[in-house]
N, C-alpha and C positions, 0 to 999 in steps of 0.2 A: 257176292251178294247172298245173305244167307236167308230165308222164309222161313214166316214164322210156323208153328206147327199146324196151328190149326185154319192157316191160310194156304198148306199144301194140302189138306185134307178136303177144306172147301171144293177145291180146282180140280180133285180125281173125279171128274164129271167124265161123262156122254157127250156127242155133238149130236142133236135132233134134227137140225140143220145149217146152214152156213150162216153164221150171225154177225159178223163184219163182211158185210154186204157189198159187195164191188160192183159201183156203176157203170164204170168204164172202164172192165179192164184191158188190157194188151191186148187180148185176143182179137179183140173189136178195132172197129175203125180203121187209123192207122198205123198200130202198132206203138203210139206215141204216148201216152199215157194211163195215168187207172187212177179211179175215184173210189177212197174208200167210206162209209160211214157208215155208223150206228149210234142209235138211242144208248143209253147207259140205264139199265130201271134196276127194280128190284128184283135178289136173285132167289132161289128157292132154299131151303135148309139145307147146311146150316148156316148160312147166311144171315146175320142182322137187322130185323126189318127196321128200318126208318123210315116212318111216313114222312112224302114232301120229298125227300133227295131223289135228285135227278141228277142225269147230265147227259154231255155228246161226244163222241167221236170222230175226226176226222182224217183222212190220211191223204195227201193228193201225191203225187209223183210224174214225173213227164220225164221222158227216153228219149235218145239220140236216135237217129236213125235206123242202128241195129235194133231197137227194140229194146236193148239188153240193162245198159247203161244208163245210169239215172241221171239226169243230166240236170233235175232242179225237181226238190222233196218238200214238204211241209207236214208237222202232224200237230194235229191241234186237240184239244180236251177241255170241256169248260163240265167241272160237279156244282150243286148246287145243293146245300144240307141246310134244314130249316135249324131255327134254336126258340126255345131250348130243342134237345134232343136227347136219345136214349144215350149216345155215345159220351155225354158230358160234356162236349164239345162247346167253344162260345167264342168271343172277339176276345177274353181275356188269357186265351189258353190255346186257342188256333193256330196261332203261326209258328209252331212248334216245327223245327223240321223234319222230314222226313213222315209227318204225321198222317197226310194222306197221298198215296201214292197208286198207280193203276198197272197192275200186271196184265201181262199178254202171252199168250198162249198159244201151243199150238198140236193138231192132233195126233199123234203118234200113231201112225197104221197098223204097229205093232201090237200095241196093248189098248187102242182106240180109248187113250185115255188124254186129254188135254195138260201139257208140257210146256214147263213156262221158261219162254228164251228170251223176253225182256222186261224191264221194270223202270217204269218212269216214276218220277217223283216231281209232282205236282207242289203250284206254290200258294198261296193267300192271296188273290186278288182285290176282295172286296168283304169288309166285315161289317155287318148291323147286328141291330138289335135282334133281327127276326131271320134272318140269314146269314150265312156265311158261302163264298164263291170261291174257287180253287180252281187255276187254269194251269195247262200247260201249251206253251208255244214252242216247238221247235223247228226251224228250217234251215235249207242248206242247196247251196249249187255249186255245180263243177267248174272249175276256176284251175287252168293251166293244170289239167291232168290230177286233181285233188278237191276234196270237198272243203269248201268254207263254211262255215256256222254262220245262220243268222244274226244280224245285231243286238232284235229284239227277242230275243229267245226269251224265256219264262221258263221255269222249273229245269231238269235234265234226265235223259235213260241210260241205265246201264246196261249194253246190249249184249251183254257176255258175263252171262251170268257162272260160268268154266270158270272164272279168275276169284281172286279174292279182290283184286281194288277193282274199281268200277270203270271199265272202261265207258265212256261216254261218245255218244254218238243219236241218230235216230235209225229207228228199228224198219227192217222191210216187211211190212205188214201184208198177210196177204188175203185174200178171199176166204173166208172159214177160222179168221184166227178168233181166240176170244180173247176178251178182254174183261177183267175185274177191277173192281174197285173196293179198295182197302183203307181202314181206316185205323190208325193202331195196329196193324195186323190183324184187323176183324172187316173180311169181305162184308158191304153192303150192296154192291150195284153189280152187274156185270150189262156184259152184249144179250141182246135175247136170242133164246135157241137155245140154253144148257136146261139141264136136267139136274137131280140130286146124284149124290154117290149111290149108287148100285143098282140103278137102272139103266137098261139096255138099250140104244135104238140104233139107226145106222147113221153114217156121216162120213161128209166127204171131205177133203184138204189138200192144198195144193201141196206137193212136198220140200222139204223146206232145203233149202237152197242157200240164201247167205241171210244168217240173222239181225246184222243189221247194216244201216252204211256208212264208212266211217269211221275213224275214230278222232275227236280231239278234246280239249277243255277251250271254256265258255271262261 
């Protein structure tokens, strides 16, 4: 999966702080599950402002008993882009594929620069006059030692972005990852907490482990 130039430019951010926010995660409780979510808003330069677009994030996950093993995942995304808009975007020209899609990030301890290990690509839920809606549903549970896909899935990620074809699957999202929103290949939204390219601040991340879970076709 190849990015576009000035969507890897957008992403050489800073983390300010953890912006996919985990309400429950593993550490907690009983070791059985993690809550993930964030707002999706406007991101800072060079980013495309569009007033009105929004949207959300979701990530849920529940573990076997080790803690370790995902034993039933969900991630969900709903944007929401007014029309008209600056992007040119409308119900006549929307359902384009591939046209908006939400990369995910994550922070490299090395160069503390955010590193994109997945890409999902969102679909056309609902088209007006004065809006357009763009979801993505993916889920999955562990069924005889292997993950099964959801029925009602919506959109798809590719969680190995190392390959040229897309491996497809849903991504293990974790506490601090960021996430964008791309339109065209032109970021408008992301998680809140980044910064622009070449400022400094500190940030923390869980380190990354397996990028996503899974693999099948939908």
């Amino acid at each position: 999966m190849n990015f576009v130039t000035g969507s890897i430019v957008a992403r050489a951010v800073l983390l300010t702080c953890s912006l996919l926010v985990a309400v429950c995660p593993p550490a907690m409780a009983d070791d059985s599950q993690v809550d993930i979510e964030s707002e999706l808003t406007a991101c800072a330069s060079p980013c495309i402002t569009v007033p009105g677009a929004e949207g959300e994030l979701e990530y849920k996950a529940e573990f076997l008993n080790d803690g370790i093993t995902v034993k039933e995942v969900k991630l969900q995304a709903v944007v929401t882009i007014p029309v008209p808009n600056i992007l040119g975007i409308a119900a006549t020209n929307g359902r384009a594929a591939g046209l908006v899609v939400i990369d995910l990030t994550r922070l490299d301890p090395s160069s503390q620069l955010a590193e994109p290990f997945a890409t999902c690509t969102m679909v056309l839920k609902k088209a007006r006059t004065t809006f357009l809606t763009y979801e993505l549903t993916l889920s999955a549970k562990l069924k005889k030692g292997r993950f099964v896909a959801g029925k009602k899935s919506r959109g798809f990620c590719d969680i190995d972005l190392t390959t040229a074809d897309v491996q497809t699957g849903i991504p293990a999202i974790q506490d601090g990852d960021i996430a964008f929103v791309s339109v065209n290949g032109a970021d408008i939204l992301s998680s809140p907490g980044t910064s622009s390219p070449g400022t400094s601040s500190p940030g923390t991340s869980s380190p990354a482990t397996d990028p996503g879970l899974g693999y099948w076709d939908y």
